[in-house]
C-alpha positions in Angstrom: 19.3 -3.8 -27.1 19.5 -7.5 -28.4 17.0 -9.5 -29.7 16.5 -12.6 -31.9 15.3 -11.9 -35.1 14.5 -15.1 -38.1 16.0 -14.9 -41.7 13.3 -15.5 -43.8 13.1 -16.8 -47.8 12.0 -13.7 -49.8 11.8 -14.5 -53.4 15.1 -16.0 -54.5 16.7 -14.2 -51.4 16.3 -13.9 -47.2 14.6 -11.0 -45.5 15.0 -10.1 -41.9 11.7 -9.2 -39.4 12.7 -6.5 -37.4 10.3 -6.0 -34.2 8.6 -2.3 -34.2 10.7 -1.4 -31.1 14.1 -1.8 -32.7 12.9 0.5 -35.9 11.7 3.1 -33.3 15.0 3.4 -31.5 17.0 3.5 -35.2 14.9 6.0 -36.2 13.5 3.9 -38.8 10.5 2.8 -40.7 8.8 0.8 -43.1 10.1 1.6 -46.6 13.1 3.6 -45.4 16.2 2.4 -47.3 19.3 1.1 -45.2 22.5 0.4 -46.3 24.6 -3.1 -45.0 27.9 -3.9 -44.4 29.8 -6.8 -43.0 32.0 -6.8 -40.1 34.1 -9.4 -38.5 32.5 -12.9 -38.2 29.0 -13.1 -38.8 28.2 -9.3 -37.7 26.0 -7.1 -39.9 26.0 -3.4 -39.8 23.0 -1.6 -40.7 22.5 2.0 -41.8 19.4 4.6 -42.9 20.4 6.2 -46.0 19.8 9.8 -45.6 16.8 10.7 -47.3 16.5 12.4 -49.6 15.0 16.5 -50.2 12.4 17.3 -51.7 13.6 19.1 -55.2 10.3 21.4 -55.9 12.5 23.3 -59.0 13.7 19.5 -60.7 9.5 18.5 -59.9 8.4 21.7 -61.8 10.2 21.6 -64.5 9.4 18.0 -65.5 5.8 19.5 -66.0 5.0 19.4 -69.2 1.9 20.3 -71.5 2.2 15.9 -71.9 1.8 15.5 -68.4 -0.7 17.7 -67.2 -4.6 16.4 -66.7 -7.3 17.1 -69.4 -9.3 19.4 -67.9 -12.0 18.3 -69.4 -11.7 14.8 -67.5 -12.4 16.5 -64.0 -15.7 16.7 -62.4 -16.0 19.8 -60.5 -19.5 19.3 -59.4 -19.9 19.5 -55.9 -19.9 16.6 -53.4 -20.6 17.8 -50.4 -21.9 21.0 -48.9 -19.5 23.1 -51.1 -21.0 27.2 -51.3 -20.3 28.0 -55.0 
């Protein structure tokens, strides 16, 4: 599939539109990360970087006493038809 696409100013450097259809077939989306490379004359090479998993243990253990909320700042009344 081929299709036109602008170079736009973004800051102090150019961003590319890229119509939904052409993300969909990638297998992309809207904040995934890709990596470039340039091939031959004028020809652009897109990748995804792989994301990422999850790492539940690394999460967990950045839980500190520091980081958890007051208790006292939560409002546990109800707000909606709640059976307590």
């Amino acid at each position: 599939m081929s299709t036109g696409i602008s170079i736009a100013r973004w800051g102090n450097s150019a961003g590319m539109r890229i119509p939904s259809l052409i993300l969909k077939r990638a297998g992309l989306k809207v904040g995934d990360r890709v990596q470039t490379e340039v091939q031959g004359e004028g020809a652009i090479l897109v990748r995804a970087v792989p994301r990422k998993a999850v790492d539940i243990a690394a999460m967990i253990a950045r839980i500190t006493p520091e980081t958890l909320p007051d208790a006292r700042d939560v409002d546990d009344a109800p707000v909606g038809r709640e059976i307590w």
